[in-house]
C-alpha positions as CSV (number, residue, x, y, z in Angstrom):
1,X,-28.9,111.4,89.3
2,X,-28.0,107.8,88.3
3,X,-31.9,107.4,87.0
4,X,-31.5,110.5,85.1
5,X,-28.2,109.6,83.4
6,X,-30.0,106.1,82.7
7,X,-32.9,107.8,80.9
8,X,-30.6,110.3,79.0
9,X,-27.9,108.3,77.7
10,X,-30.1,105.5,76.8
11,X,-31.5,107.8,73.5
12,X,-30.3,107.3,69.9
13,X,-31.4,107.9,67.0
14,X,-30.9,105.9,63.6
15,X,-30.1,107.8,60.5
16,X,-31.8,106.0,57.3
17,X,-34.2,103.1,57.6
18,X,-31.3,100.1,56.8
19,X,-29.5,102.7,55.6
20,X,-28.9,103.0,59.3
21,X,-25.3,104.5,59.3
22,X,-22.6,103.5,61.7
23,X,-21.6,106.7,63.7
24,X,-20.3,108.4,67.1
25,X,-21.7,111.4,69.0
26,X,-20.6,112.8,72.1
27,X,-22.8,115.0,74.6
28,X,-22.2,117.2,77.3
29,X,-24.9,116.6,80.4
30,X,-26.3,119.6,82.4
31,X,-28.5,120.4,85.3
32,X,-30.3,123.3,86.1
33,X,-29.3,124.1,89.9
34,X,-29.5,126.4,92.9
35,X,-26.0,127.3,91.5
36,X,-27.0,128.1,88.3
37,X,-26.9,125.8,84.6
38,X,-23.7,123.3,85.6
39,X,-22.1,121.0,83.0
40,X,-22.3,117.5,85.2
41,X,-21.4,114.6,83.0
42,X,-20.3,113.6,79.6
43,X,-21.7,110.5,77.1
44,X,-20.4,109.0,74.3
45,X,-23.1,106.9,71.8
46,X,-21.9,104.7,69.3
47,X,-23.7,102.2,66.4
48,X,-22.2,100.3,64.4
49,X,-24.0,98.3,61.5
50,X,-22.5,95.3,59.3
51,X,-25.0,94.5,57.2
52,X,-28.4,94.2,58.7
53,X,-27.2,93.6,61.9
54,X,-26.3,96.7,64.5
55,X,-24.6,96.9,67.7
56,X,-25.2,100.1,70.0
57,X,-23.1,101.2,72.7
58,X,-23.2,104.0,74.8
59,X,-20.7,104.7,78.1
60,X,-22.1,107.8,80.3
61,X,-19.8,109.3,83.8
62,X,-20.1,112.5,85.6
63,X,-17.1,115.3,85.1
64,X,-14.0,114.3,87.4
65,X,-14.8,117.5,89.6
66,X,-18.3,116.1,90.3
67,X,-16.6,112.9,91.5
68,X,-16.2,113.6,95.0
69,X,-19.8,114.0,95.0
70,X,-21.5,111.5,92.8
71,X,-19.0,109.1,91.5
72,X,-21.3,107.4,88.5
73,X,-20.3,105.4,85.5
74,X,-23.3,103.1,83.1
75,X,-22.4,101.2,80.3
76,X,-24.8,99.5,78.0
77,X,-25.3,97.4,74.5
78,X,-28.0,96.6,72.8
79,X,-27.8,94.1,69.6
80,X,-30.5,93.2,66.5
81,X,-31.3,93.0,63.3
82,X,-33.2,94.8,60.4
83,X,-35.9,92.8,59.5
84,X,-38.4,93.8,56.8
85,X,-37.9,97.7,57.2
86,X,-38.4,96.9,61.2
87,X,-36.1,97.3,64.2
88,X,-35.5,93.6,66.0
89,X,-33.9,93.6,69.1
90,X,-32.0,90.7,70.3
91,X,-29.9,91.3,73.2
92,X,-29.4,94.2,76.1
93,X,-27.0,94.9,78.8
94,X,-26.4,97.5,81.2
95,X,-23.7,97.8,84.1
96,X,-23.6,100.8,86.5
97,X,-21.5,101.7,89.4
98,X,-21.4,104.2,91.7
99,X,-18.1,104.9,93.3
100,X,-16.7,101.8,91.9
101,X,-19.5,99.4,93.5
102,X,-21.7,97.4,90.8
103,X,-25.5,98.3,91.3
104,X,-26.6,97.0,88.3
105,X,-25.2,94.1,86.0
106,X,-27.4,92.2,84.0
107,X,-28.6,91.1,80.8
108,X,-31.7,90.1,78.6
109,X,-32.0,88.2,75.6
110,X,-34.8,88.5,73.9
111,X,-36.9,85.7,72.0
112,X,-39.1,87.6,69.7
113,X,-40.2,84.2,67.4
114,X,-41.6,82.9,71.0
115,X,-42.7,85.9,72.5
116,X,-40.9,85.9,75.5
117,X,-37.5,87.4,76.8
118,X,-35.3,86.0,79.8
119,X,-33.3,88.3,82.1
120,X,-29.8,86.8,83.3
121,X,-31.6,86.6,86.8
122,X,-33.8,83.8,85.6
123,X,-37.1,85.8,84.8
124,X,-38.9,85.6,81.9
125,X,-41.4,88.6,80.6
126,X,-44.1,87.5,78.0
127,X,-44.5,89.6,74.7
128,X,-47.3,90.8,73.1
129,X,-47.7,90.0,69.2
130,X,-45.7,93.0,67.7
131,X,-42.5,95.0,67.7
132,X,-40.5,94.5,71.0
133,X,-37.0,96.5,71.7
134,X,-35.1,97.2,74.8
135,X,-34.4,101.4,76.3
136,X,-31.7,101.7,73.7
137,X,-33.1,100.2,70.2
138,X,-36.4,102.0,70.4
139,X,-34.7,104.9,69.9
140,X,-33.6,103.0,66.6
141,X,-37.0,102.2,65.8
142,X,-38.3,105.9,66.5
143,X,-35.9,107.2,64.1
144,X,-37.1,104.7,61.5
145,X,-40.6,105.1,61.6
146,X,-40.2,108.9,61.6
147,X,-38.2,108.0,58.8
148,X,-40.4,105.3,57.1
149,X,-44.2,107.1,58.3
150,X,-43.6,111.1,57.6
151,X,-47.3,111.4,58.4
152,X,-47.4,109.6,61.5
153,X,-47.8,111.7,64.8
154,X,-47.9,108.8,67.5
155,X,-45.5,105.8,67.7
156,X,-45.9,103.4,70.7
157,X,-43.9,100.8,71.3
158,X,-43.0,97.6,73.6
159,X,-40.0,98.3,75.5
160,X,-38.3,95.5,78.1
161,X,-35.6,95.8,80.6
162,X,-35.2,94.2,84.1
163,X,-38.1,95.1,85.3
164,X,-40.7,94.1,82.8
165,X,-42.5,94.9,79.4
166,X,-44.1,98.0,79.2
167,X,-45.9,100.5,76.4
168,X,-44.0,103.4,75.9
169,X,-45.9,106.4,73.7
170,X,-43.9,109.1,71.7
171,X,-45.3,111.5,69.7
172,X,-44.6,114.9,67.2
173,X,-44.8,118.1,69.1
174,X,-44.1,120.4,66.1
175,X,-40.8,121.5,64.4
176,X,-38.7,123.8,66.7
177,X,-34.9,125.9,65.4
178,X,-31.8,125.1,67.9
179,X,-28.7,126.9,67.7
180,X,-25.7,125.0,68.7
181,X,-21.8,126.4,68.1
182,X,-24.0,129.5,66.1
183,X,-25.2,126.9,64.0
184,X,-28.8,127.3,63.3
185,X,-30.7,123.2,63.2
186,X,-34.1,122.6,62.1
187,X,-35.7,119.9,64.7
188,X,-38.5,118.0,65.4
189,X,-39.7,117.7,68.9
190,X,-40.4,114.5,70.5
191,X,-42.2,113.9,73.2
192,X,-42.8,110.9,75.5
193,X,-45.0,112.2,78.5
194,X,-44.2,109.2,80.8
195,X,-40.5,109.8,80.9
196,X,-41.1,113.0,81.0
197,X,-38.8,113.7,78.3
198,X,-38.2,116.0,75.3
199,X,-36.3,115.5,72.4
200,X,-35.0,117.8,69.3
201,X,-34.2,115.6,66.4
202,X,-32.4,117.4,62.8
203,X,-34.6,116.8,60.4
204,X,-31.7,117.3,57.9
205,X,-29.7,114.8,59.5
206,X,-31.7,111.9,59.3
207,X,-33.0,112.5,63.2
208,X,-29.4,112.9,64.8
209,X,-30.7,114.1,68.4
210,X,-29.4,117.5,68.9
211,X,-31.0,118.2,72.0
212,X,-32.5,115.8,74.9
213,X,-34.2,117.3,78.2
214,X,-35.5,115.5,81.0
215,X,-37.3,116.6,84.1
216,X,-36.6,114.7,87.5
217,X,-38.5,116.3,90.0
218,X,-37.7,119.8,90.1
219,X,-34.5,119.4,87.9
220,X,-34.2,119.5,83.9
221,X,-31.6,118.3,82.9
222,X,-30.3,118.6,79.3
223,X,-27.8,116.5,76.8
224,X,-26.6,118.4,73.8
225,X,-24.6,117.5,71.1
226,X,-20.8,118.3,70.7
227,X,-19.4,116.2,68.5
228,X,-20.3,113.6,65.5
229,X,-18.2,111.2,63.7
């Protein structure tokens, strides 16, 4: 479960191209089961921009009555800049516990002029010439081409965390309708086949994500929207 909530709470979408707009969206996290469609967890995703600059948050825990069963909590932060229409990342940080014990803690600060970023472990991943971002600002950057590129299908991008640099690919699947509160939403489906992962962005709203599925083994689980601020 605690990859899945990783995979799912780390996606955001910008709303204009530096006309990124602070905001605040909240979701409600379900898994298809043996018992049937259950609400498991809850995550809150916050940007906020001053300037060029942005700093995004998001905090992700299962329901209190899963608690006795899977007792997981993430946090993580991701800081950049806007630079020449681009997404820059900066900085990342993740902590996650499970029942109160830390599992993961660190941090990476990344050196974009040098091509290199350092972990706060001591490791240091070389970068390829070109755009680098960390699992929470590429969703930034995937907003803002989509934004920037209306006729581009395919966006790939260099993504680091703990474990390394690595090529992610997302691309247009079509437009798809998704009701939510008897509210009908025009979307855009994106898909990234690695992470097996699905994603239904408003085109009205700038690419808010209304919908976000993910497939772990033979589990989807889904993150819809609730609430935006």
């Amino acid at each position: 479960m605690n990859k899945v909530i990783l995979l799912l709470v780390s996606l955001l979408f910008s709303t204009h191209s530096f006309s990124l707009n602070s905001y605040k969206a909240s979701y409600d996290l379900y898994a298809d089961t043996k018992m049937g469609n259950l609400k498991v967890g809850t995550a809150v995703l916050e940007l906020e921009i001053n300037n060029n600059q942005f700093k995004f948050t998001t905090e992700a825990s299962t329901e209190s009555v899963w608690k006795t069963l899977y007792d997981y909590s993430r946090s993580e932060k991701s800081i950049g800049n806007e630079i020449d229409g681009q997404i820059v990342n900066n900085y990342f940080s993740v902590i996650e516990k499970v029942k109160d014990v830390v599992k993961k803690n660190y941090e990476i600060n990344i050196k974009t002029d040098k091509n290199y970023a350092v972990s706060s472990d001591g490791e240091k991943f070389e970068i390829k010439p070109g755009l680098l971002v960390d699992p929470l600002s590429v969703y930034l950057a995937l907003s803002n081409d989509l934004i920037n590129k209306p006729n581009k299908t395919d966006f790939t991008y260099q993504v680091v965390d703990k474990t390394g640099v690595k090529y992610l690919n997302f691309y247009n699947d079509g437009l798809e309708d998704i009701s939510i509160n008897d509210i009908k939403i025009e979307t855009i489906r994106i898909i990234c086949d690695e992470l097996q992962l699905t994603l239904n962005l408003s085109i009205n709203d700038s690419f808010q994500p209304i919908k976000i599925q993910k497939i772990n083994g033979n589990t989807e689980f889904t993150m819809t929207l609730i609430a935006f601020e």
